[in-house]
ZAMARGU-4260 file (C-alpha; in steps of 0.2 Angstrom, whole numbers, plus 5000, padded with zeros to 4 digits):
<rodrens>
0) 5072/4982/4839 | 5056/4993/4839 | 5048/5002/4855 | 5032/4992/4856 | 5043/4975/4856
5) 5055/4983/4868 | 5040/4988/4880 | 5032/4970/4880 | 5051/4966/4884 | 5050/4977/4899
10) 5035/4971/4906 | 5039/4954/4904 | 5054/4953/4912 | 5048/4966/4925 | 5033/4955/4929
15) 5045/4942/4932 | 5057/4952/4944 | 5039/4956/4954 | 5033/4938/4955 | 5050/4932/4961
20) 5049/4947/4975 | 5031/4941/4979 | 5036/4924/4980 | 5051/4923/4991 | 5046/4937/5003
25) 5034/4935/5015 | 5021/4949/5021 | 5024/4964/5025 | 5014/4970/5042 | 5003/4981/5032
30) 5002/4969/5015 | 4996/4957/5027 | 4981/4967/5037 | 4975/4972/5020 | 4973/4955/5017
35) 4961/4954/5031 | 4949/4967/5020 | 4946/4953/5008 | 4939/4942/5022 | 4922/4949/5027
40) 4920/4964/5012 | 4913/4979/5016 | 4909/4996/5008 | 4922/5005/5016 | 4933/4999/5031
45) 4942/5008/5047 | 4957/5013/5039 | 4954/5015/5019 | 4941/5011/5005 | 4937/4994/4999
50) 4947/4991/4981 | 4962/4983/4989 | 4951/4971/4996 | 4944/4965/4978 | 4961/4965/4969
55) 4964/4953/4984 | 4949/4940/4980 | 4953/4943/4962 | 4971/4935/4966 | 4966/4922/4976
60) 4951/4918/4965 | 4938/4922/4978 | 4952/4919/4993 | 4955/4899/4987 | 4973/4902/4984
65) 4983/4903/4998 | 4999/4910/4994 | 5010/4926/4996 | 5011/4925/4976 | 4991/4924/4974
70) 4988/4938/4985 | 4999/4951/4978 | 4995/4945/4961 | 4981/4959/4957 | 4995/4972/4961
75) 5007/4965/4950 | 4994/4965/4936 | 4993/4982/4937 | 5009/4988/4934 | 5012/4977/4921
80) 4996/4987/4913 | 5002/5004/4921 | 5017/5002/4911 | 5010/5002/4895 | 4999/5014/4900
85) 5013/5028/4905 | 5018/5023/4887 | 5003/5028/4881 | 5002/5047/4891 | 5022/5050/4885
90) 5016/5045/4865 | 5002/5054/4865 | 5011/5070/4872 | 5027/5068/4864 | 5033/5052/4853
95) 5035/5035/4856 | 5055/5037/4861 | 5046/5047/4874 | 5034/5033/4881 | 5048/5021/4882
100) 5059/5034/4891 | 5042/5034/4905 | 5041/5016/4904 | 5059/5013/4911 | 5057/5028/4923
105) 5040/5018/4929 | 5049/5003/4932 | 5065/5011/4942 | 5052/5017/4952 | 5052/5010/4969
110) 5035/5017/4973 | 5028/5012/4956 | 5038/4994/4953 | 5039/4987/4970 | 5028/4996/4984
115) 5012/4999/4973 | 5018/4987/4960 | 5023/4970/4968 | 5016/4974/4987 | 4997/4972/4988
120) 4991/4988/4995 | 4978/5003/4993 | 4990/5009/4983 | 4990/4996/4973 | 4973/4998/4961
125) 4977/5019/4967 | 4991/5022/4952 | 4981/5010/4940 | 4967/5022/4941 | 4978/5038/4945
130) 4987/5033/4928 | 4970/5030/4918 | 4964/5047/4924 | 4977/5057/4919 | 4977/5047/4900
135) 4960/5051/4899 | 4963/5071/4904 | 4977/5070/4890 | 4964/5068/4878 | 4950/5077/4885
140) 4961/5094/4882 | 4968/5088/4866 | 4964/5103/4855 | 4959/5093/4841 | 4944/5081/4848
145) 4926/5086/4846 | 4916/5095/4862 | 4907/5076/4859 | 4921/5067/4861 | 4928/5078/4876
150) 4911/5075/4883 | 4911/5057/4884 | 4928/5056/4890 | 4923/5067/4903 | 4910/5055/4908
155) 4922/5041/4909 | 4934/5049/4917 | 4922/5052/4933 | 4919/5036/4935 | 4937/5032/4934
160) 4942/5047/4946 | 4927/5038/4957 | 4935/5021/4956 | 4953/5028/4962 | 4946/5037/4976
165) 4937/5020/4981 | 4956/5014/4982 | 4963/5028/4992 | 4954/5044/4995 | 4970/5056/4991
170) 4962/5055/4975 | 4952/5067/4977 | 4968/5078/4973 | 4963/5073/4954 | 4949/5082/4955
175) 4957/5096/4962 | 4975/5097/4948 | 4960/5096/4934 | 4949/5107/4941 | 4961/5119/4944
180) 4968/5118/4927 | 4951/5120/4919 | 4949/5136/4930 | 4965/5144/4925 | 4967/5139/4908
185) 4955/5131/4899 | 4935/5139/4905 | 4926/5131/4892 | 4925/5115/4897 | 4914/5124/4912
190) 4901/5125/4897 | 4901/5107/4896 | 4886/5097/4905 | 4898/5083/4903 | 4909/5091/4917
195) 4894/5092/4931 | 4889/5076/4925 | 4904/5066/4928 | 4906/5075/4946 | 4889/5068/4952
200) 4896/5051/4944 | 4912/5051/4954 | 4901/5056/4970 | 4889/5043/4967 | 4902/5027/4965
205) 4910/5033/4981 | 4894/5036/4991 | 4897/5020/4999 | 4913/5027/5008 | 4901/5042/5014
210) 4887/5028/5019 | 4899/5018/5029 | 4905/5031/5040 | 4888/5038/5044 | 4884/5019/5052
215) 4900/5020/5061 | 4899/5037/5068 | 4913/5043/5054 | 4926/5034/5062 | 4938/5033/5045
220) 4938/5052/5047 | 4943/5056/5066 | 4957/5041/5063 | 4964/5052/5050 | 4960/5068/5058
225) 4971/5063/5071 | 4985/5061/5060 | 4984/5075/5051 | 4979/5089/5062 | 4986/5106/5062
230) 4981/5113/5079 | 4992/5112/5094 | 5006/5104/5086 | 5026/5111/5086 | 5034/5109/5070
235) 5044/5093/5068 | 5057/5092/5056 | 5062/5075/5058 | 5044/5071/5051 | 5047/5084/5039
240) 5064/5076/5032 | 5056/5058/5032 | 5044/5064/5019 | 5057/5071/5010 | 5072/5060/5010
245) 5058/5045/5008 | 5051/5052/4995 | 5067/5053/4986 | 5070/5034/4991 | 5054/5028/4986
250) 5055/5034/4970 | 5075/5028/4967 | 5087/5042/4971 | 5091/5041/4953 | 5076/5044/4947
255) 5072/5060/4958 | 5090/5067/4952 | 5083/5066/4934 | 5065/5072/4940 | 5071/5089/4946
260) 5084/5091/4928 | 5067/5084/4918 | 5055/5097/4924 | 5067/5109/4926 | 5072/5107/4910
265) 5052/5107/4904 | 5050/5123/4912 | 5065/5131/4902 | 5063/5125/4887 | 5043/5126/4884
270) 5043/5122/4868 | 5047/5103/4873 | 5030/5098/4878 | 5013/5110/4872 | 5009/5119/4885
275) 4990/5114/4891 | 4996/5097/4895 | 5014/5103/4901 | 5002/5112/4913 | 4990/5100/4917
280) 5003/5086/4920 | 5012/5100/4935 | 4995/5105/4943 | 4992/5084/4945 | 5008/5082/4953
285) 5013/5099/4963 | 5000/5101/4976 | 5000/5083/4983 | 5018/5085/4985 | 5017/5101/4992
290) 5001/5098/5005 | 5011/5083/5010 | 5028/5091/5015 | 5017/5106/5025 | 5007/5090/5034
295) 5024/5082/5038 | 5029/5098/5048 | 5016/5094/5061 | 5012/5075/5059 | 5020/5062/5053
300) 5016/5055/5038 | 5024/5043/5028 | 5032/5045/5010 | 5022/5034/5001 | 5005/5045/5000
305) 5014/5057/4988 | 5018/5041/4974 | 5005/5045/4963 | 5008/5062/4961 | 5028/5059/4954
310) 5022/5051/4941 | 5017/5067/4935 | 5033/5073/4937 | 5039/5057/4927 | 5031/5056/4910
315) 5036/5077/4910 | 5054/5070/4912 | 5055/5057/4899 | 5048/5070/4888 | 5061/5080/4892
320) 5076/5069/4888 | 5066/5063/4871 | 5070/5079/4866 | 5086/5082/4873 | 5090/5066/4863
325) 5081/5068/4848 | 5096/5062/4836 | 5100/5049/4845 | 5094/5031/4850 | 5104/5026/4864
330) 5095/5028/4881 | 5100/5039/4891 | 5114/5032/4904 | 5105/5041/4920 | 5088/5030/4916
335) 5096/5015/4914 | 5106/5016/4930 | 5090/5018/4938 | 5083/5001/4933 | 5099/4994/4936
340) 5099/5002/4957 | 5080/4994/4957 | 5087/4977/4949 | 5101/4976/4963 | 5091/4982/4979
345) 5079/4969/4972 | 5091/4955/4971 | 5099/4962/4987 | 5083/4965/4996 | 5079/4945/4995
350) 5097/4939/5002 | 5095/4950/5015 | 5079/4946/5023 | 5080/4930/5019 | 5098/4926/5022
355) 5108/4940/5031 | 5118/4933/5047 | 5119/4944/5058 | 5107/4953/5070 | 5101/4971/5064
360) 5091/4974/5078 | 5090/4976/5096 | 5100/4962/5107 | 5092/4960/5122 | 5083/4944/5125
365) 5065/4955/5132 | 5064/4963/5115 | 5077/4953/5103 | 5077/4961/5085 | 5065/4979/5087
370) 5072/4988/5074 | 5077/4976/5062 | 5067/4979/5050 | 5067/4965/5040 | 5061/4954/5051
375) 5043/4960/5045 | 5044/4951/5030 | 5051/4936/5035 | 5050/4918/5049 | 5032/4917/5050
380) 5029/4904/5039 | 5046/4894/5050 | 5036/4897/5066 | 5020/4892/5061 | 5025/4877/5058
385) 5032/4874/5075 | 5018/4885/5084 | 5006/4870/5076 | 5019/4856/5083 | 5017/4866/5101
390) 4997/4864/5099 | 4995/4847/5097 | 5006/4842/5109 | 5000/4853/5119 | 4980/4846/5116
395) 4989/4827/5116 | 4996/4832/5133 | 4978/4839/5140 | 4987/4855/5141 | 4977/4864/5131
400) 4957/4862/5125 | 4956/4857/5105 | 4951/4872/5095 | 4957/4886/5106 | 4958/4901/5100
405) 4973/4913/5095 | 4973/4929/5105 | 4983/4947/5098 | 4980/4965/5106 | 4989/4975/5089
410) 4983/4974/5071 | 5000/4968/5066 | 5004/4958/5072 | 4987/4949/5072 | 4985/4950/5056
415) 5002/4938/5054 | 4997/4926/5067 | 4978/4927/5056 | 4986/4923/5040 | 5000/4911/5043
420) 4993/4903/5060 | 4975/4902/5063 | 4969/4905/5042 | 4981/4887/5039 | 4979/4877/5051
425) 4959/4881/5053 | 4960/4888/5071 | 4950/4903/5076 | 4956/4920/5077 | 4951/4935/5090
430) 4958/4951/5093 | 4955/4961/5109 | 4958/4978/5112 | 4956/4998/5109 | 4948/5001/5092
435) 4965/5011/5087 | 4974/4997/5090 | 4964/4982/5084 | 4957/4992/5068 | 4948/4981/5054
440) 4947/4968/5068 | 4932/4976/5078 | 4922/4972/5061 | 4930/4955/5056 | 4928/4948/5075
445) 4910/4951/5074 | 4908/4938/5057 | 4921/4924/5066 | 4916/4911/5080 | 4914/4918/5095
450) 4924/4916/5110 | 4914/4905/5126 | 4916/4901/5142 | 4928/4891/5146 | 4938/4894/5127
455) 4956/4892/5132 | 4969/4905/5119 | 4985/4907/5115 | 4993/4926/5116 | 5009/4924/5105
460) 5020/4940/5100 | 5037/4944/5091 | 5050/4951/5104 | 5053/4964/5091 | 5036/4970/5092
465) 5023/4974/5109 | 5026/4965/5124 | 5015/4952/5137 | 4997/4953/5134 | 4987/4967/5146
470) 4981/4965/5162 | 4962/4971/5156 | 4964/4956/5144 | 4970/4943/5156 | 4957/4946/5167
475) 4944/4937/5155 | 4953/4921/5159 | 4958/4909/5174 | 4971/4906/5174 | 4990/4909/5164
480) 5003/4898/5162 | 5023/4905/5161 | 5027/4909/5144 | 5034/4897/5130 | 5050/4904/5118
485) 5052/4899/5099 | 5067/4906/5094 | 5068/4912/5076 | 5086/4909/5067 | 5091/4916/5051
490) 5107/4910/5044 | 5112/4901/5060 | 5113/4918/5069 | 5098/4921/5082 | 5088/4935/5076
495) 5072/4938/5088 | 5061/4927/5098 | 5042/4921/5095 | 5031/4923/5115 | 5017/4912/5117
500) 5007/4913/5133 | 4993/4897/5137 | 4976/4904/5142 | 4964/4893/5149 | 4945/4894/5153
505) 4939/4909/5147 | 4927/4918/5160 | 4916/4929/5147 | 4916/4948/5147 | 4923/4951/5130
510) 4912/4962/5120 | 4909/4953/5102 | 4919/4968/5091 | 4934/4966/5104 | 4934/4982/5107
515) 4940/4984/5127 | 4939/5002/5135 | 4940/5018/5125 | 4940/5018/5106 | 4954/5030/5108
</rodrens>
């Protein structure tokens, strides 16, 4: 069978693998907040640019598709194009053995297949401009094009370095791998207008993050600055070994192994790859990794933000075994026991959170299943459907008003109650409290109906998440009634418990963004 029909092959039957995750696994607590970018768009938003809430309408078709499927359907688009594309970088560097050894490597990916692949997030339009970026650099520094050629590649690959930043801003570490490359190896190209040119290009398509923030006091930044700050902090090395050992996770313990013998390998044997893009490939992947594992020894980070810059690492190592096994045709056993790990957690992953029947998580009754974690993705859709049984009994009964409104204090998880309560069932949605709690919401709350006088709500929370709503909350309304119990069950076993608690006549107070006491 050739390559090319062995690649369509993989990214069929990849894609297939993708839709059945999306379709049997329900939101993830981040998946389904960015689904909340997509209704009310904006240039920028508290968290993260704006891309990931267009692949989101572009799923949905403009948000008329309602489904887990629909949603995460623009991320699995892209890495069924990211595939061919990492086909495309490994032939171009090496040969076409080569770009099938990247494809499979990008598939057994757990970052690249699943978390940026299947699960809608920033990420998620991120590596399909990260990996258009660094095709585009492969043939800007091929030897053999024309300075004219070089120079309207140059131009496009601003605008494509500007779109990935307006997908996640650690793009700008792009930028930095090509510009340091061009200053270390390659000067000419700082004789190229073409080269100031496409900077100015790349600033002018992500002005709109800049504009943003000067209207709301650069709020994105002193989020992050938060996070990420160096000052005053003691080393943590728990932070420092989640980066690390979930960075080996997230890109499949196999594939890591075969990372560091890859490049390794690469570095030895220096004839395997030519050396301009053997550099350039190591300059786009090392100093994310690196700035990443220094940040984690004084914040926490999570493992995630350093994905794109693997997948530098991973066409350098399916060069290296092209090479390696230049004689033969067999895939090498180490790559296909990667994809066979991802096919298995796959498999495994659906049984489990849908099916596994036994508690993971805590047992006591006030905060039933924290820790379980896969009870994030899974139950919502089952208690929504009793929560809207409750509300109309409850309006039948005279115990609640018509059209009262769903109350949350925490971005997650208001936005699971927004999405599988309140978006179905056509019941309005606000969320009350500090700006770092609430997030997206202080903007989204401002485009919904209002709460009035009189309004009564329901506060509903998962036991394995937050507690009773807050005094500073419950003060805005008359009167409380004692709190209802949905239990959730999976597999006959009791896993964790849903907390509803009736509100009646709202008093006013609330400011229309939510946003109660410090923004801190």
């Amino acid at each position: 069978m050739g390559i090319r029909k062995k690649i369509f092959l993989l990214i069929l039957w990849s894609t297939a693998i993708r839709c059945l995750l999306a379709f049997f696994l329900e939101f993830g607590n981040d998946e389904v907040y960015y689904w909340t970018y997509a209704q009310h768009l904006q240039w920028n938003y508290f968290d993260h640019p704006p891309m990931v809430a267009l692949l989101v309408r572009l799923g949905t078709l403009n948000l008329l598709l309602h489904n887990e499927l629909f949603v995460r359907a623009g991320s699995i688009v892209c890495a069924a194009i990211n595939t061919w594309l990492i086909f495309l970088i490994a032939k171009k560097i090496k040969d076409e053995k080569a770009g099938w050894y990247a494809a499979l490597l990008y598939t057994s990916s757990f970052y690249c297949s699943v978390i940026a692949g299947t699960f809608i997030l920033p990420d998620s339009p991120q590596v399909l401009f990260w990996m258009l970026s660094i095709l585009l650099m492969i043939k800007i520094i091929d030897a053999t094009e024309s300075p004219v050629t070089q120079s309207k590649l140059l131009l496009l690959l601003g605008a494509v370095i500007g779109l990935c930043i307006m997908s996640k801003v650690h793009a700008v570490f792009l930028w930095f791998g090509f510009g340091l490359y061009i200053l270390l190896y390659d000067r000419k190209f700082f004789t190229y207008p073409a080269l100031y040119i496409s900077v100015v290009i790349t600033a002018v398509i992500i002005s709109p993050i800049i504009i943003w923030n000067v209207h709301n006091h650069f709020i994105t930044y002193s989020f992050h600055e938060s996070r990420v700050g160096f000052f005053d902090k003691k080393l943590d090395w728990d932070s420092f070994l989640q980066q690390l050992i979930g960075s080996i996770a997230y890109n499949n313990p196999v594939n890591f192994f075969l990372y560091v013998i890859g490049v390794a390998g690469i570095l030895r044997y220096k004839n395997f790859v030519p050396k301009n893009y053997r550099r350039l490939l190591l300059l786009l992947g090392f100093p994310l990794i690196l700035v990443l594992l220094v940040m984690s020894l004084f914040n926490e980070t999570l493992p995630h933000w350093s994905g794109p810059a693997y997948i530098s690492l991973l066409i350098l190592t399916a060069i290296y075994f092209s090479a390696k096994n230049i004689n033969s045709s067999k895939t090498p056993g180490g790559i296909l026991a990667a994809n066979y790990l991802l096919l298995f957690v796959a498999i495994a992953g659906i049984i489990v959170i849908r099916y596994l029947p036994f508690q993971l998580g805590n047992k006591q009754e006030r905060i039933l299943g924290d820790g379980d974690v896969t009870l994030d993705m899974s139950g919502w859709k089952d208690f929504s459907g009793k929560f809207y049984a409750l509300y109309n009994a409850d309006v039948k009964q005279g115990l609640m008003k018509e059209n009262a409104f769903i109350i949350s204090d925490k971005w997650f998880p208001a936005a699971n109650l927004d999405y599988y309560i309140a978006n179905p069932f056509h019941l309005n949605f606000f969320a009350a409290g500090k700006l770092v709690d609430i997030h997206n919401y202080a903007w989204l709350n401002k485009t919904r109906t209002p709460l009035k006088k009189g309004d009564n709500a329901y506060f509903i929370f998962p036991t394995n998440y937050y507690g009773a709503p807050k005094k500073n909350l419950l003060d805005h309304f008359e009167k409380t009634d004692s709190a209802v119990i949905i239990p959730q069950f999976r597999s006959g076993v009791h896993v964790r418990n849903f907390v509803i608690v009736r509100l009646h006549d709202y008093k006013g107070g609330l400011p229309e963004d939510g946003i109660i006491g410090s923004t801190n």
